[in-house]
N, C-alpha and C positions, 0 to 999 in steps of 0.2 A: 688608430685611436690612441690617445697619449693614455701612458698609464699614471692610474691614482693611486695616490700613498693613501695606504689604512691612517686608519684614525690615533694607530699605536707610532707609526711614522711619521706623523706631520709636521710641520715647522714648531719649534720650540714657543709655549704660551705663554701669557702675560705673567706667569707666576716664576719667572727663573728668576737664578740664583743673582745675576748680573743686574737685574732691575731691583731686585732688594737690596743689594749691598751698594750701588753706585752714586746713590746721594750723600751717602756716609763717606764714603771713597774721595767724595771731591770736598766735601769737609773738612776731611784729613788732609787732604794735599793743600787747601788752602792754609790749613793752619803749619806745614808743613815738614811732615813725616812722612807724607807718601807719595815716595816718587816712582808714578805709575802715568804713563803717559797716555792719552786717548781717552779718561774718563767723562767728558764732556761730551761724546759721543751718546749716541742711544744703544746703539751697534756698538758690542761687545771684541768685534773682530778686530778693530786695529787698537786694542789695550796692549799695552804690553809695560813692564816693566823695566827700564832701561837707565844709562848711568848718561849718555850722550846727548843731553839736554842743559839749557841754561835752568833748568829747576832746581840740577843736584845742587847747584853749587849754593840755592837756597836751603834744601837739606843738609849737605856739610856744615854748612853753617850754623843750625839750629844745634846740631849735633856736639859739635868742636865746643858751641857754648854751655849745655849740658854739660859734659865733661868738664870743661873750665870749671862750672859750679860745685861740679863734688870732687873736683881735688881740692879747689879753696876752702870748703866743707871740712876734709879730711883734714887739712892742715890747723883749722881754726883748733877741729878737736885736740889733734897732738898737742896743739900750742897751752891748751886748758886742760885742768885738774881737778879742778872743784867740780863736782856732785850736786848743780843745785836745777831746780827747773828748766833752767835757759840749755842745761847742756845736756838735759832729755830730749827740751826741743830739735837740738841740732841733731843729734842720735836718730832723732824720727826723722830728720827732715833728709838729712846722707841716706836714709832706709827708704824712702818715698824719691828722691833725685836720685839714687840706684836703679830702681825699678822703672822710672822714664826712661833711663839710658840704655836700660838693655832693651825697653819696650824700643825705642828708636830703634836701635840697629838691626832690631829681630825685624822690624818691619822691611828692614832691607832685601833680606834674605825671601822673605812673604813675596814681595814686589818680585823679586828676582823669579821667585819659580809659578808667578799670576800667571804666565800663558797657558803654562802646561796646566795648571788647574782649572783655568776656564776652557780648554781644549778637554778633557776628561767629563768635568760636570756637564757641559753641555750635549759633550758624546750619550750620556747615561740620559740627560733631558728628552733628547730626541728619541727617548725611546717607551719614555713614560708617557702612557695616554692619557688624551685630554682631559681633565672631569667637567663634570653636569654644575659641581658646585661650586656657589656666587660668591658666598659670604665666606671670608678669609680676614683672617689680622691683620690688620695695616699696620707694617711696620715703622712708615712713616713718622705716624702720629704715637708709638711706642719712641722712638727715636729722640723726637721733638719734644715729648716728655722728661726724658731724663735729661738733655741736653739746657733744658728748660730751670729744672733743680739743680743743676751744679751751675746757671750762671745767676741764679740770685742769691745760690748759697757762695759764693765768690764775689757778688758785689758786698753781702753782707759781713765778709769777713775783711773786705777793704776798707769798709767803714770803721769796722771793730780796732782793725790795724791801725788806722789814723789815730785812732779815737785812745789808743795805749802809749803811740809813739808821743802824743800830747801830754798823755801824764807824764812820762817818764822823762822825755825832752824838749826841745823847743820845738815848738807845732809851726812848723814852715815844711816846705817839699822836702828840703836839703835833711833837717831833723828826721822825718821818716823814714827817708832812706837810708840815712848811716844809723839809724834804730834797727831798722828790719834786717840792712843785709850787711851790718858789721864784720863776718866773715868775709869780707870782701873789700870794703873798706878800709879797715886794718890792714892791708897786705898794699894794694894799690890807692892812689891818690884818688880824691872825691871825684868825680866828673858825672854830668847828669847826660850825657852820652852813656855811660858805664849803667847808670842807677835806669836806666827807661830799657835797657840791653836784660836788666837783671829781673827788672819788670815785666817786660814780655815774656821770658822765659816762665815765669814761674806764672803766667795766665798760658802757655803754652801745655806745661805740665798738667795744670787744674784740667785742660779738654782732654790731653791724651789720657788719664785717667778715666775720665768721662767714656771717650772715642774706645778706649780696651773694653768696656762691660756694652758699650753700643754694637760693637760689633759682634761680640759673641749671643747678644738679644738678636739683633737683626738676623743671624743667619741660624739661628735656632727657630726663629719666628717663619723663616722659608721651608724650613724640613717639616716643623710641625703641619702646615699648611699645606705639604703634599702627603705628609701622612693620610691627617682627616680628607683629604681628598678620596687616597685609598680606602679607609674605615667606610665613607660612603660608597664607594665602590665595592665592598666585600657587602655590604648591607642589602645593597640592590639585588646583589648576589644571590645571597643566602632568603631574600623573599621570593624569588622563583623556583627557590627549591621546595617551596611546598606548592607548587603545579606544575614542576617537570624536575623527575627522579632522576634525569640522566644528565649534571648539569654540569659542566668541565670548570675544572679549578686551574689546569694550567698555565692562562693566560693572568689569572690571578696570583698564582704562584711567580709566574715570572716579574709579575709588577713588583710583588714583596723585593725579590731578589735584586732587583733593579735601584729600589731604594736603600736596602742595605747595602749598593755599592757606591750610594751616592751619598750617605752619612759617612763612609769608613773615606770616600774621595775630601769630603769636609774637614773633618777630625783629622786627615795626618799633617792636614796645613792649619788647623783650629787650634791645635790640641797647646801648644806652647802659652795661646793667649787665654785660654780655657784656667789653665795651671797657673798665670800671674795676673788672672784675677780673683784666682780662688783666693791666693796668698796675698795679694794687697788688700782686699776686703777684710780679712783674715787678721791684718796686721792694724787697721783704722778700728776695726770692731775691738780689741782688744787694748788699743790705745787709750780708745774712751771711755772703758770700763773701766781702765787703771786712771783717768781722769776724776771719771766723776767718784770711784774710791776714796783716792787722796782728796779730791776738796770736802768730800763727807767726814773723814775720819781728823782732818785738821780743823774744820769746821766746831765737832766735837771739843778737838783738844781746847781751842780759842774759848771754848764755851764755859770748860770746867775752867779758862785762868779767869772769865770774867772781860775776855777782849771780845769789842765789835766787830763782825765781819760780814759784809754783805755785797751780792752781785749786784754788778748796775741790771740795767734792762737789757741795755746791749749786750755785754755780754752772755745775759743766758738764753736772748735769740740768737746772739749767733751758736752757741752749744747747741742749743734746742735745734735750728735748720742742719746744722754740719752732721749732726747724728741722725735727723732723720730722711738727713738726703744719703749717707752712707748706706743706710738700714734699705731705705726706698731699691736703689741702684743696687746692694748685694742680694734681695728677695727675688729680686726680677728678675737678676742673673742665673740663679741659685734653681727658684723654682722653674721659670722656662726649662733650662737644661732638663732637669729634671721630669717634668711633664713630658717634653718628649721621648724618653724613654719610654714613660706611662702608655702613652700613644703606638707606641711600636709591639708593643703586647696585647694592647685592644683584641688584633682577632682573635686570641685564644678563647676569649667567650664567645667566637661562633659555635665551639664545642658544646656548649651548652643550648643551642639555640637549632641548630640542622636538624631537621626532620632522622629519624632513625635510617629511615626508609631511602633518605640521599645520601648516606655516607656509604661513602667508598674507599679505596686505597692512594686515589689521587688526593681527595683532601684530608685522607690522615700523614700524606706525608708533608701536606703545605704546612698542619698542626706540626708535627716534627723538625721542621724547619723555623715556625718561630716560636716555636718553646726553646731549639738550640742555639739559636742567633744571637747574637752579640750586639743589639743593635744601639749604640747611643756616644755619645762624646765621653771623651774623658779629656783628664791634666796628663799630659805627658804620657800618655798610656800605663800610667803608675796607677790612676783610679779612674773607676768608669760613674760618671755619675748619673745617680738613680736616688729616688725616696729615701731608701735608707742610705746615703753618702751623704745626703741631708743631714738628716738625722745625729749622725755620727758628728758632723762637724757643730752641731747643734751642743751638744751634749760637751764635746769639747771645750766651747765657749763658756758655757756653767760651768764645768771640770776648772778652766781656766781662772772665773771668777771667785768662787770658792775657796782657792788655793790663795788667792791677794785677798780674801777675807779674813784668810787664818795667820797670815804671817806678820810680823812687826813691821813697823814703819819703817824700819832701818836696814830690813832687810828686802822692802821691795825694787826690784831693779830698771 
């Protein structure tokens, strides 16, 4: 008689970690940063991540272009002195094509060690039992969401773009581009090879910003979904403990244990991109609060000389969408993380809940084991986030605005 695997052993279910992340996966490689081979597969088994493909040499290239743009960046700044708007813009824009660039290459090193991480995650899958339950987050349609908002908040700012390069110069192609990407221009000869090169890149950067908070959703959205899996599983639990007093926790213990090996398997390959989205959100959120400051407080000054000043329409949808596609994309970040911690504490309220009568020593030590656990993502392993890391960065934010409320115009930087 052939033998049958328990229901704790059986093939890997529709909820792993390779079906959530691998539409995103082939997004990315389309637009391309991620050179991982075999994602068009359904089968996880022949991904791998490798350098011996005609893709790299479309990653190299995306790459080598980045870099091109922020040293031309770097050099515009040396070349300029003046202090006036245009050379905050550039300030922001070298701090945001920095952060592509190390996001690019950090992705290399990701791809580089995908096997070994889907060889572990799946090892820990095989060992997590089935659940009873249906209803899960589709992360899909979280995905499609955000992806969603940052391309009409990118169409709308291409319009905005046109629509400045107009005022300021002649409204043809050629006028926009030596408006927009003057650091570039100034150095080499106009070519609309060069200007569509410059152009792709910077709708390249708008997704991998998008593609960094999509992928730490997506695979936040897979752990929480095997949590509540477990929380219903301890539930089912804890209702047969009030008609059978002798009710074993260690099969349930070992599921906890199972899943705390398969956050910390997440987290030591998350934790970089976890960390540079905290800080780019971090850095947009604070941009436009020193934005919309200075056009309040100059708005004022216009007022007491007796000058006209007013936004067109355009410009304050495209303010109005860029801020609340920031604000949308760092909540969802922010709190998912953070709810899954919520989620990993859940059963401490079975303590409250177990009949007197079914407590034993096996499930005060499963209680011991997640009151001491560590269970949740962090940045870098420098902070773990939870409610209050919320909180804190929250208070920050105020902290931060406060301080460019109190200071002179002359002194904000």
């Amino acid at each position: 008689m052939k033998y049958k695997q328990p229901k704790e052993q059986q093939s890997l279910t529709d909820k792993t970690f390779y079906k959530s992340v691998r539409k995103l996966l082939v997004f990315g490689k389309i637009m391309g940063f991620v050179p991982i081979v075999g994602l068009f597969q359904e089968n996880s088994a022949n991904t791998r991540g490798t350098w011996k493909s005609l893709y790299t040499l479309y990653y190299l290239h995306n790459t080598a272009l980045r870099s091109l743009i922020l040293i031309l960046l770097l050099l515009n700044m040396v070349a300029s002195f003046k202090l006036d708007a245009n050379e905050y813009q550039n300030k922001m824009e070298i701090l945001i094509t920095s952060f592509a660039l190390f996001l690019t290459i950090h992705m290399s090193v990701f791809c580089k060690n995908w096997r070994n991480m889907m060889d572990e995650i799946e090892r820990i899958e095989r060992l997590i039992p089935k659940s009873a339950r249906r209803r899960n987050i589709d992360v899909n349609k979280v995905l499609i969401f955000l992806f969603g908002m940052g391309i009409i908040e990118d169409l709308i700012y291409l319009v905005y773009s046109v629509h400045k390069a107009c005022l300021s110069t002649e409204c043809t192609v050629r006028g926009y581009y030596e408006y927009y990407y003057d650091f570039t221009f100034n150095v080499i000869p106009f070519s609309y090879f060069a200007a569509c090169a410059m152009q792709i890149s910077k709708l390249q950067k708008t997704f991998l910003m998008a593609f960094l908070d999509a992928m730490i959703v997506s695979v936040t959205v897979y752990l929480m979904n095997r949590f509540q899996d477990f929380n219903y599983a301890l539930a089912v639990r804890l209702k047969k403990c009030r008609y059978n007093k002798n009710v074993q926790w260690r099969d349930i213990q070992g599921y906890y244990t199972r899943l705390a090996k398969l956050v910390r398997a997440v987290d030591d390959r998350y934790n970089t991109f976890i960390f540079m989205s905290f800080a780019v959100n971090l850095v947009y959120i604070c941009k436009n609060i020193y934005v919309y400051i200075q056009y309040h407080r100059h708005k004022f000054i216009n007022a007491s000389a007796q000058v006209s000043e007013s936004l067109s329409w355009l410009e304050v949808t495209h303010f109005f969408m860029f801020n609340v596609s920031v604000l949308t994309k760092a909540l969802m970040t922010f709190t998912s993380t953070a709810y899954l911690h919520t989620l990993t504490r859940e059963p401490l309220n079975a303590l409250h809940t177990i009949p007197a009568t079914a407590y034993s020593p096996q499930f005060q030590r499963f209680m011991d084991q997640v009151f001491q656990s560590k269970v949740h993502l962090s940045g870098l392993k420098m902070f773990y986030i939870s409610r209050n890391t919320i909180l804190s960065v929250i208070s920050t934010v105020i902290t931060y605005e406060l301080v460019l409320i109190q200071l002179p115009d002359n002194d904000i930087i």
